[in-house]
C-alpha positions, 0 to 999 in steps of 0.5 A: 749284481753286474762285474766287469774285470779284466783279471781275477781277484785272488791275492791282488796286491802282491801279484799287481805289483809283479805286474806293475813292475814287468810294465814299467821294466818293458815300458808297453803302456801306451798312454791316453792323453788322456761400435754402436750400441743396440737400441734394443732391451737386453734379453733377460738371461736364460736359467742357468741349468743345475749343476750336477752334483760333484764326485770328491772321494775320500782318498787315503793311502793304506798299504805300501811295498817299497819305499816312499816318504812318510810325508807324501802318503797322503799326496800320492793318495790325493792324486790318485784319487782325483784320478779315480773321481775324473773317472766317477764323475764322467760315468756315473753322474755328469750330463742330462738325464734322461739320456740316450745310451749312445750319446756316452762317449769320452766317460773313460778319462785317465784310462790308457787306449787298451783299457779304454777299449775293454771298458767300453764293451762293459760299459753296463758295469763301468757307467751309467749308459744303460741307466740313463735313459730311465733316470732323470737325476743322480745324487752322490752319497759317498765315495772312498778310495783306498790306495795300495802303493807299489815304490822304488827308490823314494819314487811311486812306480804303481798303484792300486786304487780300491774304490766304493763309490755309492750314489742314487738314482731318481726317476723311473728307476729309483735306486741306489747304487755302489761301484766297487772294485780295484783299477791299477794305475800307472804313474804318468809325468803329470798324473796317473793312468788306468791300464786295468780294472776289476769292477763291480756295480749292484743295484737295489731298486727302491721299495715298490709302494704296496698295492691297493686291493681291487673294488673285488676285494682281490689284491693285484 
């Protein structure tokens, strides 16, 4: 198992949302923008390559502190979620494989500048980029996010996004993986940002076949 955290894991509600709300108050979040006519035959199109699949997370919101309208719980969620898929999407399953480690760039988006930078030097936990030169496909299996809503006056002023995210890998490293752990978000005027993150990524590689006994009759 492999985790990546910009802060410990004890009681993390109540105290993200103390932090949230000393982020909002100061205002130090700096954010990511986040004629003729040939003669010659018409060449035949070349095949389209094969989409990859598509990260669409279930997304609820669970828990809230402060006040917000019943009737837009559900809205707040989605919105975090596509924020949280953007993210999913970009790391763990979109281009060619297999790949270069070097050729993962931009895999961070919604992440505000500071967050970008942490997360690029624990890009083990928050990516595919030292898989992909060993796998040659991703198949998404399920993925969930959970919101935890921090309110003001009818109006969303943070978030915790709590994600379990699995997919499977092919190729020379056949695996299954889950992604899970936290990001705490901010609201931006058109959408949400990542400012920090508590990430975790285990592995359980395929059964090996068994192997066959030797022409001696010793098993290798």
């Amino acid at each position: 198992m492999t985790s990546s955290s910009t802060r410990p894991r004890r009681s993390r509600f109540p105290r993200v949302a103390a932090a949230l709300t000393a982020v909002v108050l100061t205002g130090t979040l700096a954010l990511a923008g986040c004629g003729g006519e040939s003669e010659k035959p018409a060449a035949s199109p070349s095949p389209s390559p094969t989409p990859p699949p598509t990260v669409k997370s279930t997304a609820k919101l669970v828990h809230l502190q402060g006040r917000f309208p019943r009737n837009r719980h559900q809205a707040v969620a989605t919105n975090v979620g596509k924020v949280v898929d953007r993210w999913l999407q970009a790391a763990y399953v979109a281009g060619d494989y297999p790949r270069a480690t070097s050729t993962y760039r931009d895999i961070f988006p919604g992440f505000s500048p500071v967050a970008v930078a942490q997360a690029s030097k624990q890009r083990t936990q928050m990516s595919n980029a030292t898989l992909a030169p060993h796998i040659d496909g991703v198949e998404v299996v399920a993925s969930k996010v959970n919101v935890d809503l921090l309110a003001k006056d009818n109006h969303p002023v943070g978030a915790v996004a709590r994600v379990r995210f699995v997919y499977e890998t092919t190729g020379d490293r056949e695996s299954r993986q889950t992604v899970y752990g936290t990001l705490d978000m901010l609201p931006t005027k058109t959408s949400w940002a990542v400012f920090g993150f508590d990430i975790s990524r285990e592995e359980k590689l395929a059964a090996s076949p068994s192997a066959s006994p030797s022409p001696s009759g010793d098993k290798s």
